[in-house]
MIDOSE-1310 file (N, C-alpha, C; in nm, 2 decimals, decimal comma, always signed):
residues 245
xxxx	-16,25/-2,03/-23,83/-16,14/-1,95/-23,79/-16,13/-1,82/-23,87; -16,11/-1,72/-23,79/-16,16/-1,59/-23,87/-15,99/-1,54/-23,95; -16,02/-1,45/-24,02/-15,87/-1,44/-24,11/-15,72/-1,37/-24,06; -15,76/-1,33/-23,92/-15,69/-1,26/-23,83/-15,61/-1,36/-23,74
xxxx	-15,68/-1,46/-23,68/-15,63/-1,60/-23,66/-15,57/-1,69/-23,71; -15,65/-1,64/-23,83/-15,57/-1,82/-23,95/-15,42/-1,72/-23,94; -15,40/-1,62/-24,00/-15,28/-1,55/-24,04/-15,18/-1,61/-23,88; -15,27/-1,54/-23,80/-15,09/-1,57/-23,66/-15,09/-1,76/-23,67
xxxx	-15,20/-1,82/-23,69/-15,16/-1,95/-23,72/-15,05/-1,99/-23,78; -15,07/-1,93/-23,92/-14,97/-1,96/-24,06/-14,85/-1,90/-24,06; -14,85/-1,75/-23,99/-14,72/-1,73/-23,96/-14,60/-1,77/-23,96; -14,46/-1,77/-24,02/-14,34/-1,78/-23,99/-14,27/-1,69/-24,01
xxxx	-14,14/-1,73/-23,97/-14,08/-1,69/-24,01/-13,97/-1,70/-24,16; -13,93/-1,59/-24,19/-13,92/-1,62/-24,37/-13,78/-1,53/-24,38; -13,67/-1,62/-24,45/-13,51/-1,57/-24,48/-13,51/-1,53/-24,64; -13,59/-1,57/-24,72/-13,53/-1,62/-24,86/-13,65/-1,55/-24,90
xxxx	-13,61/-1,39/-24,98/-13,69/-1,32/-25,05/-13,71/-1,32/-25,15; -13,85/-1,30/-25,29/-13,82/-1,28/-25,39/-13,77/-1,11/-25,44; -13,68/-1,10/-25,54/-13,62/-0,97/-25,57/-13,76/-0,90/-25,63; -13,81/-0,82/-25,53/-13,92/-0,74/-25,55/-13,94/-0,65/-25,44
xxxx	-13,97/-0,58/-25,46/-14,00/-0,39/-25,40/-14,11/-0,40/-25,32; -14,10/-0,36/-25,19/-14,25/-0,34/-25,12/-14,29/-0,22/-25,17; -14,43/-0,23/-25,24/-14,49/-0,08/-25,25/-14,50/+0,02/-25,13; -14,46/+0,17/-25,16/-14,42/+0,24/-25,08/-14,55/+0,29/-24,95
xxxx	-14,70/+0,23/-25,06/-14,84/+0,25/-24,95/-14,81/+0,07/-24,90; -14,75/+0,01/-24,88/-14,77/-0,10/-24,82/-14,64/-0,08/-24,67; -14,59/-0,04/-24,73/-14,47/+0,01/-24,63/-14,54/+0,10/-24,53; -14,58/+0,20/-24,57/-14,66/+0,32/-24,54/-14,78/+0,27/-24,41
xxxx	-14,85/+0,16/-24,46/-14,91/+0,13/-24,37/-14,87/-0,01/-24,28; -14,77/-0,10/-24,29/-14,70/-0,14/-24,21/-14,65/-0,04/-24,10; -14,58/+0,05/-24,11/-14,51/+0,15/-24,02/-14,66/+0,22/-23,91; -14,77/+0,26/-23,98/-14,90/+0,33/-23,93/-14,93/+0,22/-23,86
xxxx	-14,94/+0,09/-23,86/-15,02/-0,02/-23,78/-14,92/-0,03/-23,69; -14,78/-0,03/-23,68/-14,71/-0,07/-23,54/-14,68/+0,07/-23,44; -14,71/+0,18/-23,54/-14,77/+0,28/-23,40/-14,93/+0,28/-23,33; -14,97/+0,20/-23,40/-15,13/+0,15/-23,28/-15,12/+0,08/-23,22
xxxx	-14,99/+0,06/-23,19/-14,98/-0,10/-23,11/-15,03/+0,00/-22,96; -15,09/-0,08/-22,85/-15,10/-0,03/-22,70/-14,96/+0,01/-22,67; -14,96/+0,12/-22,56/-14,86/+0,17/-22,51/-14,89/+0,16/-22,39; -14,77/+0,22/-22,28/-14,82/+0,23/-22,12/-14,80/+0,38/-22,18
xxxx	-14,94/+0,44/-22,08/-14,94/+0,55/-22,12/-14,99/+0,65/-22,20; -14,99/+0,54/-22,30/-14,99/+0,62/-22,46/-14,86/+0,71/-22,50; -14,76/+0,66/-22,41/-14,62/+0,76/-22,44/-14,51/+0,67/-22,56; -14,56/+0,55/-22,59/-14,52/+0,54/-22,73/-14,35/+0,53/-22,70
xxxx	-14,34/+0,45/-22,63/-14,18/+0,47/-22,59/-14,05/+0,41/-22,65; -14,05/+0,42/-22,81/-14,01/+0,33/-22,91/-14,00/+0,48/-23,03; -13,85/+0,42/-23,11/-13,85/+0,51/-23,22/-13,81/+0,41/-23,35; -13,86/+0,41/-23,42/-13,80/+0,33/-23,51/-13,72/+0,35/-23,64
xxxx	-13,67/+0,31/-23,72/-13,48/+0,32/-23,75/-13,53/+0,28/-23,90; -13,59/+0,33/-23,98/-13,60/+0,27/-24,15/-13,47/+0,26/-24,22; -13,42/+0,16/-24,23/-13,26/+0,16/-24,29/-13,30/+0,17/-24,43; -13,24/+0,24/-24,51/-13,30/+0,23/-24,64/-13,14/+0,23/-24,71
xxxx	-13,04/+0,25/-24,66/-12,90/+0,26/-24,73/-12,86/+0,15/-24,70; -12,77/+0,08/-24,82/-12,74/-0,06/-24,88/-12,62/-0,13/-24,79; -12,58/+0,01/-24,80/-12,45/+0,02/-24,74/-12,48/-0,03/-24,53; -12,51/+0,06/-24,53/-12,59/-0,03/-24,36/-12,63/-0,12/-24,39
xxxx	-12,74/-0,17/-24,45/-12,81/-0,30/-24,48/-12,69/-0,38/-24,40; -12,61/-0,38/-24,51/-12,47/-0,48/-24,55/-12,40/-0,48/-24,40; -12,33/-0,42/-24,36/-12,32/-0,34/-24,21/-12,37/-0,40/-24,12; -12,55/-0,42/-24,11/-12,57/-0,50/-24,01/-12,62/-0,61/-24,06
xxxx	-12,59/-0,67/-24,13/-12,61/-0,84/-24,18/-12,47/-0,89/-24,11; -12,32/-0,81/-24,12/-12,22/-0,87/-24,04/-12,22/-0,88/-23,89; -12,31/-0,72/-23,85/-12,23/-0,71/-23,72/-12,40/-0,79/-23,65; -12,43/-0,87/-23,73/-12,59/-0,94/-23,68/-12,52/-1,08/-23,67
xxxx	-12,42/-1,14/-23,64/-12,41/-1,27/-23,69/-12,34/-1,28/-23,84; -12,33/-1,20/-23,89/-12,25/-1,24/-24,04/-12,43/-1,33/-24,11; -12,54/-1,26/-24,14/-12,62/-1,30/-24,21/-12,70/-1,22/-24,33; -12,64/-1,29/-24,40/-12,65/-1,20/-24,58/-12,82/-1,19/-24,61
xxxx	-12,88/-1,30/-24,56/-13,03/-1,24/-24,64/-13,07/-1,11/-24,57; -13,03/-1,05/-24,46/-13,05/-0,92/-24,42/-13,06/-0,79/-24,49; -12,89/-0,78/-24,60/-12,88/-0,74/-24,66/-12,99/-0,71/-24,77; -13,01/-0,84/-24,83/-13,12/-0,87/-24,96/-13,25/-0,84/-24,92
xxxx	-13,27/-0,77/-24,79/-13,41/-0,78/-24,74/-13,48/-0,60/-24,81; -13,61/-0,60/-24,90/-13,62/-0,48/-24,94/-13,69/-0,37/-24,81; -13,71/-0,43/-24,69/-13,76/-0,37/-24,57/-13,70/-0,40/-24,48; -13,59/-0,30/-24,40/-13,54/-0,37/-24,28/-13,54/-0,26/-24,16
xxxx	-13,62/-0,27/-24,07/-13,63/-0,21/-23,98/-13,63/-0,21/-23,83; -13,52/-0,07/-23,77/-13,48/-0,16/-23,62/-13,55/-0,09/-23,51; -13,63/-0,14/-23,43/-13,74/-0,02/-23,34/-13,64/-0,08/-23,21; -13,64/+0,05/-23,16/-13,58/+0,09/-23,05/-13,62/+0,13/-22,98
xxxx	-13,59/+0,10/-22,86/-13,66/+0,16/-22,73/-13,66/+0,24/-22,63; -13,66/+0,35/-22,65/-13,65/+0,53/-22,67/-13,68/+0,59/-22,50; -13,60/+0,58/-22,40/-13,63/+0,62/-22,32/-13,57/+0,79/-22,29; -13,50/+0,82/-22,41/-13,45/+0,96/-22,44/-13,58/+1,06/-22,51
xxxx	-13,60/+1,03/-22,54/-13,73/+1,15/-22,60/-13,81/+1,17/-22,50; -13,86/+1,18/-22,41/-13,96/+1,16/-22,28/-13,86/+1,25/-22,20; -13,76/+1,18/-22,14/-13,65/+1,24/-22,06/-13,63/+1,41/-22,11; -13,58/+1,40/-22,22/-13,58/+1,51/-22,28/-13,69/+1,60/-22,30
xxxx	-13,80/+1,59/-22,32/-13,92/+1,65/-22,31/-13,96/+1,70/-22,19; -13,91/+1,64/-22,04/-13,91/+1,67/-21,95/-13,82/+1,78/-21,92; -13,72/+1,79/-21,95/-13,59/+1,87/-21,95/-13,66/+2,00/-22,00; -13,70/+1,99/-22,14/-13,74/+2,08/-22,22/-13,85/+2,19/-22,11
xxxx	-13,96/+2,12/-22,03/-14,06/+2,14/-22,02/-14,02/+2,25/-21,86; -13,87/+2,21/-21,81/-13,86/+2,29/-21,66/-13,88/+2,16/-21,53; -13,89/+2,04/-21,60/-13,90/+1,99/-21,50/-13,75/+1,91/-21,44; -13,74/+1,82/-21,37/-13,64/+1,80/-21,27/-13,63/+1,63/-21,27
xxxx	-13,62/+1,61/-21,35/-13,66/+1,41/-21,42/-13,53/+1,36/-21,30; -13,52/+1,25/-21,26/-13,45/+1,14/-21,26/-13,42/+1,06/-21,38; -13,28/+1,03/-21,39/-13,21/+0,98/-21,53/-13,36/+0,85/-21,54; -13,33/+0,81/-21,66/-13,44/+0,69/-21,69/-13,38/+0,54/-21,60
xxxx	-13,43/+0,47/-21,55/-13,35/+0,35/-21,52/-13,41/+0,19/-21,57; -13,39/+0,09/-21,51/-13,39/-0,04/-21,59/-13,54/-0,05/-21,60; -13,61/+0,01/-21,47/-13,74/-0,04/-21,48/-13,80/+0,06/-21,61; -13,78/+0,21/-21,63/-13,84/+0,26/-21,72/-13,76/+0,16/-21,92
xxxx	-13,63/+0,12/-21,87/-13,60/+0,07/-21,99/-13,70/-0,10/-22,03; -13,72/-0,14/-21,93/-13,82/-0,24/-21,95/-13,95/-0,24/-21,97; -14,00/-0,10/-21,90/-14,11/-0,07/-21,99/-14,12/+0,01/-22,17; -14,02/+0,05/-22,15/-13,98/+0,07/-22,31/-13,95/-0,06/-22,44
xxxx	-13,90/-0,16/-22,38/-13,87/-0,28/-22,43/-14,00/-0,32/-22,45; -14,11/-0,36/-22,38/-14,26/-0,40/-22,41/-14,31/-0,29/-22,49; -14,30/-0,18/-22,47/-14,37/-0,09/-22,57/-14,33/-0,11/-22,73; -14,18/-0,16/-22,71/-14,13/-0,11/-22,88/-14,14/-0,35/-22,95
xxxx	-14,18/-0,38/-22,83/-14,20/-0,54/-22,86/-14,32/-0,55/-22,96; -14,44/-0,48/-22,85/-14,54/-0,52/-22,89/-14,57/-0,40/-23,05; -14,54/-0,29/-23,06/-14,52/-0,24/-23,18/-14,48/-0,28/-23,30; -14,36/-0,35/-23,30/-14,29/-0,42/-23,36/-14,40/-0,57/-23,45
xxxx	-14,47/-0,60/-23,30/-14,52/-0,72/-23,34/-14,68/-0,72/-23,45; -14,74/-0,52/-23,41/-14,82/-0,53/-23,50/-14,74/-0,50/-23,62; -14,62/-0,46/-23,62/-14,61/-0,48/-23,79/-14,60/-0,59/-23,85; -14,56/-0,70/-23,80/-14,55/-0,80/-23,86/-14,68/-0,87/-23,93
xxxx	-14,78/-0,83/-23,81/-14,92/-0,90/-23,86/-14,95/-0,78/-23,95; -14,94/-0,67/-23,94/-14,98/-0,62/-24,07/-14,90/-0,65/-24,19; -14,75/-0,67/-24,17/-14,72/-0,70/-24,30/-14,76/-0,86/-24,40; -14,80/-0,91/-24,27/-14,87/-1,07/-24,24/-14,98/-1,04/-24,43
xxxx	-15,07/-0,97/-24,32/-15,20/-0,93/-24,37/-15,19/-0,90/-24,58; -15,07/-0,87/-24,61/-15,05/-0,87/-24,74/-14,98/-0,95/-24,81; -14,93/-1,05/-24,73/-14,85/-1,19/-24,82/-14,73/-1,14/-24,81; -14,65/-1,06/-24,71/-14,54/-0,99/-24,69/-14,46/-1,08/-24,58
xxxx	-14,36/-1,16/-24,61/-14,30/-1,27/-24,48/-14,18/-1,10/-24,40; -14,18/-1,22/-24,27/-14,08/-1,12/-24,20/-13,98/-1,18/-24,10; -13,91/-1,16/-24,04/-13,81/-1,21/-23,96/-13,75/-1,11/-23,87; -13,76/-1,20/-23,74/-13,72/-1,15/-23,59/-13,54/-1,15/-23,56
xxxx	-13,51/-1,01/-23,58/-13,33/-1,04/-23,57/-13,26/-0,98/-23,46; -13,32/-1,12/-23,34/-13,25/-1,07/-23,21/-13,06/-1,02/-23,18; -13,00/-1,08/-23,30/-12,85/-1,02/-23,29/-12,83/-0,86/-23,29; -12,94/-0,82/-23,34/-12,96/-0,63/-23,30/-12,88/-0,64/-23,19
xxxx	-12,89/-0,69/-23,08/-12,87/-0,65/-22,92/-12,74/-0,70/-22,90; -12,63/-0,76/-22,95/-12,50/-0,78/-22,97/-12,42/-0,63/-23,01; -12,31/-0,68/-23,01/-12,21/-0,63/-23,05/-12,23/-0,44/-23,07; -12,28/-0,43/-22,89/-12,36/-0,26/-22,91/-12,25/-0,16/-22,94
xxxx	-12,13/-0,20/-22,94/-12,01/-0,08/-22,98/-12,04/-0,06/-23,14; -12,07/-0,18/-23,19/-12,05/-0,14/-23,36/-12,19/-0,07/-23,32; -12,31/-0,16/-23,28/-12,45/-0,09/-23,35/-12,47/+0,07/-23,30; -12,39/+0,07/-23,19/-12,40/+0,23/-23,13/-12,36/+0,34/-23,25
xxxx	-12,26/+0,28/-23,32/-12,20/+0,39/-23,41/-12,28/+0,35/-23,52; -12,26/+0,25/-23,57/-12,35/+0,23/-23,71/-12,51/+0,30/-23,72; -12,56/+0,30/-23,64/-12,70/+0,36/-23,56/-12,73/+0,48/-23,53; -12,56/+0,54/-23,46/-12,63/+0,62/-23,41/-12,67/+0,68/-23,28
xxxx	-12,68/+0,54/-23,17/-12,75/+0,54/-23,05/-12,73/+0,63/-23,00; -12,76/+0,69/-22,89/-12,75/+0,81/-22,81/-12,81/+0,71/-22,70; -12,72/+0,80/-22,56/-12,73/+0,78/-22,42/-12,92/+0,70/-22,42; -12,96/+0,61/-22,38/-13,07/+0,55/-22,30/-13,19/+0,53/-22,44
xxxx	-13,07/+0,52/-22,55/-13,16/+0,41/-22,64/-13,10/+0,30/-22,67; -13,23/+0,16/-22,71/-13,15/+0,06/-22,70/-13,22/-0,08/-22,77; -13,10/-0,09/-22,90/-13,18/-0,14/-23,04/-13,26/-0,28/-23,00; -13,38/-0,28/-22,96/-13,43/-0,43/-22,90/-13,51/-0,49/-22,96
xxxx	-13,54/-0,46/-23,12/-13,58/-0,55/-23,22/-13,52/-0,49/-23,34; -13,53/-0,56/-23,43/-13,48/-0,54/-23,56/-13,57/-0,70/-23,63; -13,63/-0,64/-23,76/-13,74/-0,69/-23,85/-13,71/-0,69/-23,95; -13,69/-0,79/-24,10/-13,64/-0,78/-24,21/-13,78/-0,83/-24,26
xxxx	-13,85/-0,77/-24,34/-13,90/-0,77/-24,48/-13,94/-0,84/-24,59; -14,01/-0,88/-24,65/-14,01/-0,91/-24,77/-14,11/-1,05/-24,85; -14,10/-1,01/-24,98/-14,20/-1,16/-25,06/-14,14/-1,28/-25,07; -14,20/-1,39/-25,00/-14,11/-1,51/-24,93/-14,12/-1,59/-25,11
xxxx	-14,03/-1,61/-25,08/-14,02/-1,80/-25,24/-14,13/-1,85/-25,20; -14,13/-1,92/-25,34/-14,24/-2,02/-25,30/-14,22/-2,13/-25,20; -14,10/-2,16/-25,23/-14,01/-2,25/-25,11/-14,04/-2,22/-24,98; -14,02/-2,10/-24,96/-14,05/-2,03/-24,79/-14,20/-2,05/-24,77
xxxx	-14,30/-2,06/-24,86/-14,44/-2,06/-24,82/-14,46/-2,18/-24,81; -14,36/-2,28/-24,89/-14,44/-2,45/-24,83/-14,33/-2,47/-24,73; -14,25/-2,42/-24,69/-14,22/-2,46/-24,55/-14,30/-2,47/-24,47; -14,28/-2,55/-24,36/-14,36/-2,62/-24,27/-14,32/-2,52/-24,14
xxxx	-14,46/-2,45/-24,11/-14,39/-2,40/-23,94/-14,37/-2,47/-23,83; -14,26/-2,47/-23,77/-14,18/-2,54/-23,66/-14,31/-2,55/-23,55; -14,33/-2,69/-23,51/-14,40/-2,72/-23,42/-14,42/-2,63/-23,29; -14,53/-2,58/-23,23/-14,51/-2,50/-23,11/-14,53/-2,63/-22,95
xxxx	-14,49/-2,60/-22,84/-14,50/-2,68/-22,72/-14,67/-2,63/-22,69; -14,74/-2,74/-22,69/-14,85/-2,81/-22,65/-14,90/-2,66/-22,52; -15,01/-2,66/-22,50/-15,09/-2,55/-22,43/-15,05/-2,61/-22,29; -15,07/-2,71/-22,28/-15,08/-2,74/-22,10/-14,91/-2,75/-22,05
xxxx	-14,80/-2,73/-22,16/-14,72/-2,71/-22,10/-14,63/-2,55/-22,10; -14,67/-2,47/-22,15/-14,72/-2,28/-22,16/-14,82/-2,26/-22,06; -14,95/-2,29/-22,03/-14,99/-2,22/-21,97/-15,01/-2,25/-21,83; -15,00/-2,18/-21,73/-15,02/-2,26/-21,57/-15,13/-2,12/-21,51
xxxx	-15,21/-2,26/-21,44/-15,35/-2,17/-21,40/-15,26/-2,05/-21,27; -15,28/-1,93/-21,26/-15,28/-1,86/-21,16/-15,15/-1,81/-21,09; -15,13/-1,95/-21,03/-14,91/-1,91/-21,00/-14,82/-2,00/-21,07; -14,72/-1,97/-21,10/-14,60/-2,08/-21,20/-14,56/-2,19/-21,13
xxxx	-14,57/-2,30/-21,19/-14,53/-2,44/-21,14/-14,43/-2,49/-21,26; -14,30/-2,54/-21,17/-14,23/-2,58/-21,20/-14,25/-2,74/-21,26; -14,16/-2,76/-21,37/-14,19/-2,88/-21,39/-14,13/-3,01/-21,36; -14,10/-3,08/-21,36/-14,03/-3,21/-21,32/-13,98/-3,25/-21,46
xxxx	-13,91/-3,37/-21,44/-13,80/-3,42/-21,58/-13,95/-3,50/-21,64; -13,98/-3,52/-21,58/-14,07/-3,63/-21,67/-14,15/-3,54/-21,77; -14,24/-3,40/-21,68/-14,34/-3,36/-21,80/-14,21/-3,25/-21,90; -14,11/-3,21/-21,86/-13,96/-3,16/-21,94/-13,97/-3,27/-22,05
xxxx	-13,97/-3,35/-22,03/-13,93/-3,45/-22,12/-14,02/-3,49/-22,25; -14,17/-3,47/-22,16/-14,27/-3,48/-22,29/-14,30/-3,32/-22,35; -14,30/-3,22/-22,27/-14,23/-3,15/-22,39/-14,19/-3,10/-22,49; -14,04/-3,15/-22,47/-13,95/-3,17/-22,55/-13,99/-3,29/-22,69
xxxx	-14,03/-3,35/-22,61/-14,08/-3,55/-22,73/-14,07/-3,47/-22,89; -14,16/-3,35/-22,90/-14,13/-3,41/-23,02/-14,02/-3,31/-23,11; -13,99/-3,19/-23,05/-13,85/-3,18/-23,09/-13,76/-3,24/-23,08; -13,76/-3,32/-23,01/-13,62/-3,42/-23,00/-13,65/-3,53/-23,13
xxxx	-13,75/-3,58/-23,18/-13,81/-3,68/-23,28/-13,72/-3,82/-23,22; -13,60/-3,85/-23,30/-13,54/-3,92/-23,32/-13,42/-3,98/-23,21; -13,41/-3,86/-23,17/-13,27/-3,83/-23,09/-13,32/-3,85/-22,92; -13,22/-3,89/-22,87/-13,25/-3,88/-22,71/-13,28/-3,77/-22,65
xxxx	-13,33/-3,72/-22,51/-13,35/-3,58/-22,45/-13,24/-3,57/-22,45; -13,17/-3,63/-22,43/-13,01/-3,59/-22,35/-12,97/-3,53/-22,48; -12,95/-3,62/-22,59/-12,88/-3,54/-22,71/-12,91/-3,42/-22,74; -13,05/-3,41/-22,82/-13,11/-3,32/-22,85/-13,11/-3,19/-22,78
xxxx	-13,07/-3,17/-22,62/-13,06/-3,10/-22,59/-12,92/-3,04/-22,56; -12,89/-3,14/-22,54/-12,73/-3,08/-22,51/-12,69/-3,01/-22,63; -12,76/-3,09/-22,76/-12,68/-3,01/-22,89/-12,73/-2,86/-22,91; -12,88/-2,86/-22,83/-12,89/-2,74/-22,87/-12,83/-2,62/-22,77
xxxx	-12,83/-2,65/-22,68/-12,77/-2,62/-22,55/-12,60/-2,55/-22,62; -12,54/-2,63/-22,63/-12,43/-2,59/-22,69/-12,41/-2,53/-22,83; -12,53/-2,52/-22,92/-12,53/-2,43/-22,96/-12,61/-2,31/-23,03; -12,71/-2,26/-22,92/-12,76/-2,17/-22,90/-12,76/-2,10/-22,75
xxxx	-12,75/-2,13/-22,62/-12,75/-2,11/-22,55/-12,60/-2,09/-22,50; -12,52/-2,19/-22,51/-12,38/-2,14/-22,46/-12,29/-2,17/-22,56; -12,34/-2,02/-22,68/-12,28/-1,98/-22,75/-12,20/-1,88/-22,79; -12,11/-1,89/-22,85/-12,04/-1,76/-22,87/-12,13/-1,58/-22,86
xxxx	-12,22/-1,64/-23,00/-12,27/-1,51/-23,04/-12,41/-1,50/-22,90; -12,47/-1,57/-22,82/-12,53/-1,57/-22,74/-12,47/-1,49/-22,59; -12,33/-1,56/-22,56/-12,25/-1,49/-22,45/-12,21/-1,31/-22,48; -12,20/-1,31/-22,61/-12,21/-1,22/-22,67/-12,29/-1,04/-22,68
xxxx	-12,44/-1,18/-22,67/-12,60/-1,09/-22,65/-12,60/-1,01/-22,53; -12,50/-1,12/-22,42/-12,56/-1,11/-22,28/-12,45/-0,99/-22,25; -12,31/-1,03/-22,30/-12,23/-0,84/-22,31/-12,25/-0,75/-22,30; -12,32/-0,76/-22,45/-12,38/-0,65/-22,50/-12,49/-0,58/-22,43
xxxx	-12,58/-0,68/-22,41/-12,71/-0,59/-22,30/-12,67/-0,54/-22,14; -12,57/-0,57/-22,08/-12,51/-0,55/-22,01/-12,43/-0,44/-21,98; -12,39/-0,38/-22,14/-12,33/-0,25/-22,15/-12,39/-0,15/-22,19; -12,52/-0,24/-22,25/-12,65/-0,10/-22,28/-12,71/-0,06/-22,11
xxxx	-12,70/-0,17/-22,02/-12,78/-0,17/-21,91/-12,66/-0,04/-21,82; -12,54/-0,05/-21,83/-12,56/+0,01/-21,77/-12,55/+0,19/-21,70; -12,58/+0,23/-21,87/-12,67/+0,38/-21,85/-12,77/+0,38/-21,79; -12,83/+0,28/-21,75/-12,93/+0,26/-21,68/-12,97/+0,23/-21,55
xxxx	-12,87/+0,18/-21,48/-12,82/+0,15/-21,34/-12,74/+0,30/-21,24; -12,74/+0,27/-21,15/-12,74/+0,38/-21,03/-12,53/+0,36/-21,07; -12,48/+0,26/-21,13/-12,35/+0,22/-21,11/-12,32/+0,29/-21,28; -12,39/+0,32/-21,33/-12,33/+0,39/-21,45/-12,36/+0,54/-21,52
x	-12,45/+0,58/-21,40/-12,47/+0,71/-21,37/-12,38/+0,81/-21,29
């Protein structure tokens, strides 16, 4: 297994930093690797947000869910997906654009996804842990002002930083679902309770399907801060729809 593999193998995700400084050339080329990520286009449709004041940090560790290692994190960065610079460039140029809509904002969301994702493996590549902080996309009234936002941008990752404990390196990464139940040859097939059920087997370990999932069910999926998500993207969506134009 070559060292590029082992790394997305070993991958996790990492909360609990040690109090130490990313060197400014390690930073430097994390940020350079998640602009070579593929683009459509090559138009690069993603800006990214280096929070470097404490004071924000702090700011969006609350308006994230109320989560403090955010704060403590010495790298936290929120890429966004920039369907305003293009637009504007257009404008600039004499031409006669159509506002951006859901379809151009979904191709912006893959653009600033997969960017995002080469930083991680670069920051991978130097013993640098990192964490995925989908609550970015909540509560867009605070993050609009805290941020910043302007009309037809729209915070769709946020990435925290840092040298994991030793504790976080012998953590065990969370079991992934088995290949033949991810991948389906050609067109999507639905599954039935029975192969649902295996699954599930071994996240459930102990616990019945029924339990196991209802508990998670109730609390990740029809949760507060989740009904919340769905708000919030709803009110970013719709600068982007024909009904909020």
């Amino acid at each position: 297994m070559n060292e590029i593999i082992k790394s997305l193998y070993q991958r996790k995700s990492v909360r609990v930093y040690e109090d130490k400084p990313i060197p400014e050339e390690m930073k430097r080329t994390i940020l350079e690797a998640a602009t070579q990520a593929p683009s459509a286009g090559c138009q690069q449709l993603y800006t990214i947000l280096d929070i470097t004041d404490q004071n924000l940090k702090e700011a969006l560790a609350k308006t994230c869910d109320n989560q403090p290692f955010i704060a403590k994190a010495p790298l936290v960065l929120v890429f966004c997906a920039d369907c305003k610079k293009w637009y504007d460039a257009f404008i600039e140029a004499g031409c006669q654009p159509r506002k951006p809509g859901v379809g151009d904002l979904m191709l912006a969301v893959t653009d600033t996804t997969i960017a995002a994702q080469n930083a991680v493996v670069a920051a991978e590549s130097f013993g640098i842990g990192s964490c995925y902080i989908g609550d970015i996309m909540e509560n867009c009234e605070e993050q609009r002002k805290l941020l910043n936002l302007p009309e037809f941008v729209f915070p769709a990752v946020m990435l925290v930083f840092g040298w994991p404990t030793e504790q976080q390196k012998q953590r065990s990464k969370p079991h992934r679902f088995e290949m033949n139940h991810i991948l389906h040859e050609n067109t999507y097939r639905s599954m039935d309770g029975e192969e649902l059920r295996e699954m599930f087997a071994d996240k459930c370990k102990n616990q019945s399907f029924e339990d196991w999932t209802t508990a998670f069910c109730n609390r990740k999926y029809d949760s507060d801060f989740s009904r919340e998500m769905t708000r919030s993207v709803e009110k970013y969506l719709e600068q982007f729809s024909e009904k909020g134009l």
